[in-house]
N, C-alpha and C positions, 0 to 999 in steps of 0.2 A: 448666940442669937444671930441671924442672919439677917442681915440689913441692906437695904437699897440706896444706892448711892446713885445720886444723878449728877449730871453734867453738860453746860452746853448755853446756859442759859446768858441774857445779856441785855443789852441797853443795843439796837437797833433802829434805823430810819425805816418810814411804809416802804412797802416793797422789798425789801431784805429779806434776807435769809439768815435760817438757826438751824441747826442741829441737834436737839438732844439726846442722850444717853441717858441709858440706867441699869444699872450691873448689879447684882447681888454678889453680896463678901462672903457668900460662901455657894454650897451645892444648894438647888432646894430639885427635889423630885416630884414628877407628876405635874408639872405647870400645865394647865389648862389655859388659860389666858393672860396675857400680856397686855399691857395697855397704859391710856393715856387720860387722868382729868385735869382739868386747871378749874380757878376760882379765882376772880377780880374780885375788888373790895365791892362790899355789901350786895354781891351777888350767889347765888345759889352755886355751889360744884358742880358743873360741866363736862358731864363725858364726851373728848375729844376723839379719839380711838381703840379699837380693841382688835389684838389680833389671836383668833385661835383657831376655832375649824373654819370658820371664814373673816373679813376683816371687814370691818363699819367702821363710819365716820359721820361725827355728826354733820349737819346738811352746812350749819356757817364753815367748815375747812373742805368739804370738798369740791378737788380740782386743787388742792392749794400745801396739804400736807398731806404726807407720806408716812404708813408705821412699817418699820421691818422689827425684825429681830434676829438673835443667832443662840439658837436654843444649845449649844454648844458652851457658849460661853454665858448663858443664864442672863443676856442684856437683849433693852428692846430701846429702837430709837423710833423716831419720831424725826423727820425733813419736815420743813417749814418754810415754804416759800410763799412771795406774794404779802410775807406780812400787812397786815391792819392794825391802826391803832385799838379797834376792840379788841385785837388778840392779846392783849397785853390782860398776863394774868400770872398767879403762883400754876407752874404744872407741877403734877403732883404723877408718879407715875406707881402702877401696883401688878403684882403679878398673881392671879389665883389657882392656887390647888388644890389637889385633891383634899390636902388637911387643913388650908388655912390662905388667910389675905395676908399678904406683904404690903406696905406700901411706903414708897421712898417721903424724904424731907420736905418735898418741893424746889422746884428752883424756879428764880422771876424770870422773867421775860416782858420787855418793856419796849413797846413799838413807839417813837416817837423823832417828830424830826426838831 
């Protein structure tokens, strides 16, 4: 069973910067889209970005994060800069294809000074 493993996540002051990562532990074929939601407590999941035949972002991160990916090696990141303390959320990141949704564990991210 192939799995999404992320990476990146952390305890950060406003304005800082994260990174995350998310790699699948194995091949998956046919990814259509890559991408990116998070979910604060007792708030609704949040599509932050997606990147496939073109890339969106929701309107609170743009100018602020960045999605790439490397379809080579089946991982898609996410740049984060300019943090806000409303960014502080679980990201959850997932990738869709032809036959099926993946979607990683979540990792926190917690803007705070």
């Amino acid at each position: 069973q192939v799995q999404l493993v992320e990476s990146g996540g952390g305890l950060v002051q406003p304005g800082g910067s994260l990174r995350l990562s998310c790699a699948a532990s194995g091949i998956i074929f046919n990814i259509v889209t890559m991408g990116w939601y998070r979910q604060a407590p007792g708030k609704q999941r949040e599509l932050v970005a997606t990147s496939g035949g073109s890339t969106m972002y929701a309107d609170s991160v743009k100018g602020r994060f960045t999605i790439s990916r490397d379809n080579a090696k089946n991982t898609v990141y996410l740049q984060m800069n300019g943090l806000k303390p409303e960014d502080t959320a679980v990201y959850l990141c997932y990738f869709h294809s032809y036959y099926r949704d993946y979607w990683g564990q979540g990792t926190q991210v917690t803007v705070s000074s």
